[in-house]
Each structure stands twice: as structure tokens, then as C-alpha cells.
LODO-848425 format. One record per residue (C-alpha): residue in three letters; x negated, y, z negated. Coordinates in steps of 0.2 Angstrom, whole numbers, plus 2048, in hexadecimal, padded with zeros to 3 digits. Layout:
! LODO-848425
ALAXYZ ...
This chain:
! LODO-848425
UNK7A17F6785 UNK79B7E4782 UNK78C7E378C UNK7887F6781 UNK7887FF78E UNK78781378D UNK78C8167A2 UNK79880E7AA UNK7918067BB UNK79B7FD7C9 UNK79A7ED7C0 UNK7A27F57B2 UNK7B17F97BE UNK7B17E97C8 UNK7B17E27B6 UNK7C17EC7B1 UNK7C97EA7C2 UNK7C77D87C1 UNK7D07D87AE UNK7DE7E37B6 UNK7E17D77C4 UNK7E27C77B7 UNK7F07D17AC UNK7FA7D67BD UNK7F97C47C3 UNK7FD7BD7AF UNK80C7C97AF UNK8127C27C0 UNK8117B17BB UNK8197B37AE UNK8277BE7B2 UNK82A7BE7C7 UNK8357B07CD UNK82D7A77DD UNK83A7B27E9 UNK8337C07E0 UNK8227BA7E5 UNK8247B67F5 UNK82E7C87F7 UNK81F7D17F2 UNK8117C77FC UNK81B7CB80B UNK81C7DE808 UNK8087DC803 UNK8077D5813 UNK8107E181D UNK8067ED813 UNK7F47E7818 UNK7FD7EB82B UNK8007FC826 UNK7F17FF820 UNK7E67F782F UNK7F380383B UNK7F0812833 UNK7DC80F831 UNK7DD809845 UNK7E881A848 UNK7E582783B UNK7F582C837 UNK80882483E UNK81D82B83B UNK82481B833 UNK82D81A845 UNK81A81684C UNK81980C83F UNK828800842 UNK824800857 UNK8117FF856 UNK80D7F5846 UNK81B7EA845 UNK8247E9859 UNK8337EF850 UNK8357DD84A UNK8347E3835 UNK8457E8830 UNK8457F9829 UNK8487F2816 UNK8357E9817 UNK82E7F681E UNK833803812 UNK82E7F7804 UNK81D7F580D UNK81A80980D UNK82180C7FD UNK8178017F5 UNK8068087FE UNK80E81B7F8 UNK8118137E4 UNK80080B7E2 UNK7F58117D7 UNK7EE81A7DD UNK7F881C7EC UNK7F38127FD UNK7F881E80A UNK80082E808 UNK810837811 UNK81284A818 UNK82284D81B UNK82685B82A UNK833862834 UNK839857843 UNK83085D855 UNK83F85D85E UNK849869853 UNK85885A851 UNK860857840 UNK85C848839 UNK85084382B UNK84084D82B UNK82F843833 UNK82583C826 UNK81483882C UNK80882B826 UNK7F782A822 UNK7EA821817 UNK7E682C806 UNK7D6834805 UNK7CA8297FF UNK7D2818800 UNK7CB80C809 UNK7DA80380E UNK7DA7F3808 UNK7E57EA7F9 UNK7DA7E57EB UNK7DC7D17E8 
């Protein structure tokens, strides 16, 4: 609107992105404590993982996830955090499909992995 523009082009959305990510980062200084910082660089780390995995692998169950990613060496607390935070990203990182176990066993039902269409898989900064 200030340059009196009629389209909206990429720069427009750069532009907009760029005003978006100021707010975020002006809200989190202002209202995250340092633990609660360093807390969520850890699961945006641990995310950026996820995401390289499942662009390297197309699609992983979270057990894939914990051996393959992370050697089974990420507690199951971060790595939740880490996926749920890719699934409640706006829009959402990856996506989950949720299916009946192939051995027939109770148990939780097998969620699978996989990046959500169209998403590049990297963390805007």
C-alpha cells in the first residue's frame, strides 16, 4: 500500500514476512524469559533435523525419527516438542497420517511423517 501498488508481487510478501518476523521477535523479547528462549532454539533446532530427515527420506513413523535422525539420544519430551511444533506452524511444516499398526499389536496407532505439500522445509528466520 505505500509504494501504491495495485498487485502484490514477491517483494510485497518478503516485505510483509519481514514485518511479521520483527513482531514475533519484539513479542519474545519482551515477554520470553532466557530459559524460554533457549527452550525454543533447541526444539527449532531439533526441528530443522526433522525437516532435513524427512526431505533426505520422504516420509518417517516418529520411532524412525527418534533412531535415524536423532540415534535415539533426544528424549521423547524434545522430540515431541520438535514435531509438534513443525504440525502447529502456520501453515503447518510437515503433516501426520495416522494408520493402523502392521503387526496387528495394541498399542498406539502408527503415525507417519512427511513434509506438507508445498513446504519447502526450512524455518523462516
Amino acid at each position: 500500500m505505500t509504494d501504491l501498488q495495485t498487485r502484490i508481487d514477491a517483494q510485497h510478501i518478503d516485505a510483509a514476512m519481514a514485518w511479521i518476523h520483527h513482531a514475533t521477535a519484539s513479542v519474545r523479547f519482551v515477554f520470553v524469559s532466557a530459559a524460554e528462549e533457549a527452550k525454543l532454539a533447541q526444539v527449532q533446532e531439533l526441528s530443522n533435523r526433522v525437516l532435513a530427515f524427512l526431505r533426505e527420506r520422504g516420509q518417517a513413523t516418529r520411532s524412525q525419527i527418534s533412531a535415524e535422525c536423532f540415534r535415539c539420544r533426544v528424549s521423547k519430551a524434545r522430540l515431541d516438542a520438535s514435531l509438534e511444533h513443525l504440525l502447529a506452524g502456520t501453515p503447518p511444516r510437515i503433516t501426520v497420517q495416522w494408520g493402523e499398526r502392521a503387526d496387528g499389536a495394541p498399542g498406539a496407532p502408527l503415525r507417519v511423517y512427511r513434509l506438507a505439500a508445498g513446504w519447502p522445509g526450512e524455518f523462516f528466520r
